[in-house]
Each structure stands twice: as C-alpha cells, then as structure tokens.
N, C-alpha and C positions, 0 to 999 in steps of 0.2 A: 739584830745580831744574835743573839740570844736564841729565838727563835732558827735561826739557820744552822744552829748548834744541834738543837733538837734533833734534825733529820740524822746528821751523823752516827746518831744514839738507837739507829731501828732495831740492830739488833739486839740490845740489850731492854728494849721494848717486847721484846719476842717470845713466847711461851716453846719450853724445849719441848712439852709434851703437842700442840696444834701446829705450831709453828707459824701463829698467826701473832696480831698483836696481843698482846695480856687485857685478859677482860673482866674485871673485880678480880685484881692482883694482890695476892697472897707472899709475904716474906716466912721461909721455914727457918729453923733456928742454923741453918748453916750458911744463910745469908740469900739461899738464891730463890727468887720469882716466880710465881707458877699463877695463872689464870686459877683460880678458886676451883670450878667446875673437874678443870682438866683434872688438877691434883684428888681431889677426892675420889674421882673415877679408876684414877690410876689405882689410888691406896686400896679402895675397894677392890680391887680387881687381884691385887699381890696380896703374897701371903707376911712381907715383913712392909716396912713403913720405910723409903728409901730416898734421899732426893735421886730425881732422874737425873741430875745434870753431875754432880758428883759423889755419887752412889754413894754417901754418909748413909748409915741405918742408923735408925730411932729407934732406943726400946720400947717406945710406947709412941702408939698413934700423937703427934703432937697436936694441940688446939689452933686452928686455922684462923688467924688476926687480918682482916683486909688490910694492906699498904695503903692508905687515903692520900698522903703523898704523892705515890708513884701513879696512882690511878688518874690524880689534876694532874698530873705529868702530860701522862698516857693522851687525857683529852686536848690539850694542847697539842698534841703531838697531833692526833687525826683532825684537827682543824682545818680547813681549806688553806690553802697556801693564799696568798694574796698578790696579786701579778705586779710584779714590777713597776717601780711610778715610770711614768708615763714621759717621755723625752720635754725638759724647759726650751727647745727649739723648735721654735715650727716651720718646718720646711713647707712652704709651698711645692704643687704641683711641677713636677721638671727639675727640682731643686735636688741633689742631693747632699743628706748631713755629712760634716766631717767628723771623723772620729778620731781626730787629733785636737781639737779645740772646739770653741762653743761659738763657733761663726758657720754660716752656709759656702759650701761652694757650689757655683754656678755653673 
C-alpha cells in the first residue's frame, strides 16, 4: 500500500530545472529539491543564487547538503513495479472466472 502511494508523489520526485526524476537530491534553505548537478549548473550559470521554483534569492551561495532521505525515497520509487499476485482460481481451459465471487462459471 505504501508503495502505491509512492507513484502518486512523481511529481514531487521531479527536478524543476531536468524535469526528470531527482538525482543526488539537494534540499535549499527554502525548502524545495533540486538534483545536485542541475542546481549548481544553474547557480554557476546566474549572476545571483535563486531557487528556480520559488525565486527566493540568497545572499550568499548557500552550502549544497544531499537529502539522503529523499534520495532512499527516490530509489524506491524507481524500483520495478511488481505485477499483480497472480488470480487463487484456476480456471481451466473453456472455463471462464467470475468476477463476482471466487467460484468458476462454466
């Protein structure tokens, strides 16, 4: 259950600057997620130190902390999905299951 929660959460998995999943995810001091990589490419690249997602500016470059949390999140998240268990009815050939109870109709 838990797991099927996870899918609901993609986009809050999502890097605003790739727009992919977050990849050694970085928390800024105003709360929001950025793939390590992206962000420092970004900061390098502008002239002030801003988040993308809610244009907060920093007076000073802030110290980039991996989220280690978010990142076991993360890898949960891209886990194979695991297929459905397998129907406890075994219909024979010609049989089909009902989908109102846990007997065959013939």
């Amino acid at each position: 259950m838990a797991e099927a929660q996870l899918y609901g959460l993609q986009d809050e998995f999502t890097c605003s600057v790739c727009l992919d999943t977050l990849t050694d995810p970085v928390t800024i001091l105003c709360g929001h997620n950025f793939c390590q990589k992206c962000l420092t490419n970004y900061w390098d690249q502008s002239q002030v130190c801003s988040c993308r997602q809610c244009r907060h500016i920093f007076t000073t470059r802030p110290e980039l902390k991996r989220n280690t949390l978010l990142n076991e999140v993360i890898k949960k998240f891209k886990r194979p999905r695991l297929s459905p268990p397998l129907s406890q009815s075994y219909a024979s050939f010609g049989d089909v299951e009902c989908d109102f109870c846990t007997g065959e109709e013939v």
